[in-house]
C-alpha positions as CSV (number, residue, x, y, z in Angstrom):
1,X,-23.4,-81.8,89.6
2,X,-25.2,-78.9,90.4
3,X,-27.7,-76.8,92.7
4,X,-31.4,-78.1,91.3
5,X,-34.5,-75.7,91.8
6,X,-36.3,-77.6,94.8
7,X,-40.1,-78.3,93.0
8,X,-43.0,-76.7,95.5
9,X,-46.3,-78.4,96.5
10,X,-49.0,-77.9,93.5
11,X,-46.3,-79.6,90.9
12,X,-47.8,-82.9,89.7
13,X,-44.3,-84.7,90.1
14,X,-44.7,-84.7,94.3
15,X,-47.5,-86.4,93.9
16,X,-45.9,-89.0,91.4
17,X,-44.5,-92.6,92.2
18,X,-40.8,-92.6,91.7
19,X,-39.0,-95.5,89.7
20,X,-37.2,-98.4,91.4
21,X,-33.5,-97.4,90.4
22,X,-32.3,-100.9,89.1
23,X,-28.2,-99.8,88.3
24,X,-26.5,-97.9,89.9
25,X,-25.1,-96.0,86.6
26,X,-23.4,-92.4,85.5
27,X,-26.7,-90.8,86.1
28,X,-27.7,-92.1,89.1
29,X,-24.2,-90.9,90.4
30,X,-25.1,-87.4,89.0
31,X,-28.6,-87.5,90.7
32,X,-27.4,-88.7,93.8
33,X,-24.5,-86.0,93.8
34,X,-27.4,-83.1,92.8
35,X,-29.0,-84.1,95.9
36,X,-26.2,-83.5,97.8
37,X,-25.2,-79.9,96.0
38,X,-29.1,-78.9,96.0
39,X,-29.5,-80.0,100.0
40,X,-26.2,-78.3,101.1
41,X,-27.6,-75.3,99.5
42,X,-30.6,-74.7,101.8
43,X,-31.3,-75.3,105.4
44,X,-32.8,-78.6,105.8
45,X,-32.2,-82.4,106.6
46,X,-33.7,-84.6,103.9
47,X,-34.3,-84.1,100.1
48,X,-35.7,-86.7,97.5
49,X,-35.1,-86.8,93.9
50,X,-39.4,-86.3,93.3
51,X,-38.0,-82.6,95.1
52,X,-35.6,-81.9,92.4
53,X,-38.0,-82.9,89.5
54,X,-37.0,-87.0,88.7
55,X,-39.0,-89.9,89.8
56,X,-36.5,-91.9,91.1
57,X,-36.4,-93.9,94.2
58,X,-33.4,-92.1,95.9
59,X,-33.4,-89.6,98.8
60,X,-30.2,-88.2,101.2
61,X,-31.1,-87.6,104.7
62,X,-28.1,-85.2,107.0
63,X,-28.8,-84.5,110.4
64,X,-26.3,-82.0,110.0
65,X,-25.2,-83.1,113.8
66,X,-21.7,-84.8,113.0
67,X,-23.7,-87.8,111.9
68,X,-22.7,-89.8,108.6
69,X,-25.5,-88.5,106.1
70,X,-27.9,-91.2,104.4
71,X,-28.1,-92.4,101.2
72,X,-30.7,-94.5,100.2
73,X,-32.0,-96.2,97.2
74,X,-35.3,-97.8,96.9
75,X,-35.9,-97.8,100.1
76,X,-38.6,-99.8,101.9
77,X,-39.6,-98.9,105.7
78,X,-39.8,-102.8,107.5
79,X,-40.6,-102.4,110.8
80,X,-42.0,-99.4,113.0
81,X,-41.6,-99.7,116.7
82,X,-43.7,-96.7,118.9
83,X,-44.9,-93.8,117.9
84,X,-44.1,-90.1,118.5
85,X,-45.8,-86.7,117.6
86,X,-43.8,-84.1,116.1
87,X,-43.3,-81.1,113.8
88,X,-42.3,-81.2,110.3
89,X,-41.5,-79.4,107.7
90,X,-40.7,-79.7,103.8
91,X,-38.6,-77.8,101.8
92,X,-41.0,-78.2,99.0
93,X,-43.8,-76.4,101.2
94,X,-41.7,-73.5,102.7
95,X,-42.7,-71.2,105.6
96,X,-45.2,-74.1,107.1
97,X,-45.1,-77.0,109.2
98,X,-47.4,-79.9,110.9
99,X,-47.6,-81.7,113.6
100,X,-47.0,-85.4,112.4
101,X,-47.3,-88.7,113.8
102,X,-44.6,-91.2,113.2
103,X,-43.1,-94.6,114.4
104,X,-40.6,-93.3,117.1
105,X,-38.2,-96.3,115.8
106,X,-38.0,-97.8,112.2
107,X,-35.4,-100.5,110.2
108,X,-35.5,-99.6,106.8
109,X,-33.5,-101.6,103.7
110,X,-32.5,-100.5,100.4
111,X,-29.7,-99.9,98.2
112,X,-26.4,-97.3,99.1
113,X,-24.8,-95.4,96.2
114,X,-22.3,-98.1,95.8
115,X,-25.2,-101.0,95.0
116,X,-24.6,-102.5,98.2
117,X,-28.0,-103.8,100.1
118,X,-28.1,-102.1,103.6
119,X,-30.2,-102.1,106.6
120,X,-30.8,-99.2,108.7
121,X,-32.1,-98.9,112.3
122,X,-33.1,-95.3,113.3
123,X,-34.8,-93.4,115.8
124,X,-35.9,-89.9,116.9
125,X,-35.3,-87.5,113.9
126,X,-33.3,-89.7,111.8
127,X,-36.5,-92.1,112.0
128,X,-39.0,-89.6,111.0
129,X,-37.0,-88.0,108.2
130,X,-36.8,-91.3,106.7
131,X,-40.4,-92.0,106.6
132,X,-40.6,-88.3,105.5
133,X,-38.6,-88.8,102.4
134,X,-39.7,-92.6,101.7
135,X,-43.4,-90.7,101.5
136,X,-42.3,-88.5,98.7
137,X,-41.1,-91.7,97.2
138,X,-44.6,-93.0,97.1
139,X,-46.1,-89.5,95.9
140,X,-47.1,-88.9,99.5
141,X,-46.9,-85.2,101.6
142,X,-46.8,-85.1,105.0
143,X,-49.2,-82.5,104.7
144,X,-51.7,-85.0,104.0
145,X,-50.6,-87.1,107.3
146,X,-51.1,-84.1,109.3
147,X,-53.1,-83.1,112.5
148,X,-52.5,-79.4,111.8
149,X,-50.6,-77.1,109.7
150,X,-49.2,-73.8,110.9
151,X,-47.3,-71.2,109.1
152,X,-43.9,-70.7,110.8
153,X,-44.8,-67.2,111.8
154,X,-46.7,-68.9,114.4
C-alpha cells in the first residue's frame, strides 16, 4: 500500500489493454488498495490501474459526495440509456479537459474486491466516470472521444 506516480498521456501503457483479473489474490488486494492511497492523494473521482502503470482490469470511482466509492473488476458497460454532453478531465492529462459525449444512464457488471459478481445502475457523473475509466480499460482516452479540448486556464 502506497501513493503510485499517476502515468501521463504519451506512456504506451494508457494506450494498452488491461488483463481480465481472474482471482482475486494478495496482489490484486494490494493494487486495489494502491488505487485507493494514490486517488486519495490527488483531487479527482476515478483512477484505473493502466493510470498507475499495471494492465489490469480494475478501476475505483469516488464521487467524493458521501457516496459509497466503486470498485470494480473487469468491468463491462451493458446498457446505455440517453446521452449527455459534458466536461472531463483525466488525471493522467493534467491542466486540460473536453467536452465529452456520454450515455446519461448506464448498468455495468463485473467483479467487487471480494469476487462477488455485481451490477451497477448509474447516472449523471457516476455514469460518465464509469465509462471514463472502463475506456482506459480498453487503452482508450477520452481525449480521443472529444469534441474539443481546452486547457483549464480557459
Amino acid at each position: 500500500m502506497s501513493v503510485r506516480e499517476i502515468v501521463k498521456v504519451g506512456n504506451d501503457v494508457l494506450i494498452r489493454k488491461s488483463r481480465r483479473v481472474t482471482e482475486i489474490n494478495d496482489e490484486v488486494l494490494e493494487l486495489i488498495q494502491d488505487l485507493k492511497d494514490t486517488l486519495y492523494s490527488v483531487d479527482g473521482v476515478g483512477l484505473a490501474a493502466p493510470q498507475i502503470g499495471v494492465l489490469k482490469k480494475v478501476f475505483l470511482i469516488d464521487l467524493r459526495d458521501g457516496s459509497e466509492p466503486l470498485i470494480l473488476l473487469n468491468p463491462k458497460i451493458t446498457k446505455k440509456i440517453g446521452r449527455s454532453e459534458g466536461a472531463e478531465g483525466c488525471l493522467s492529462y493534467p491542466g486540460y479537459e473536453g467536452i465529452v459525449v456520454r450515455p446519461r444512464k448506464v448498468i455495468a457488471t463485473g467483479m467487487n474486491e471480494k469476487g462477488e459478481n455485481i451490477q451497477v445502475e448509474a447516472e449523471g457523473l457516476m455514469a460518465r466516470a464509469i465509462c471514463h475509466e472502463t475506456d482506459h480499460l480498453e487503452g482508450i482516452l477520452y481525449m480521443d472521444k472529444s469534441k474539443r479540448m481546452y486547457k483549464l486556464e480557459e
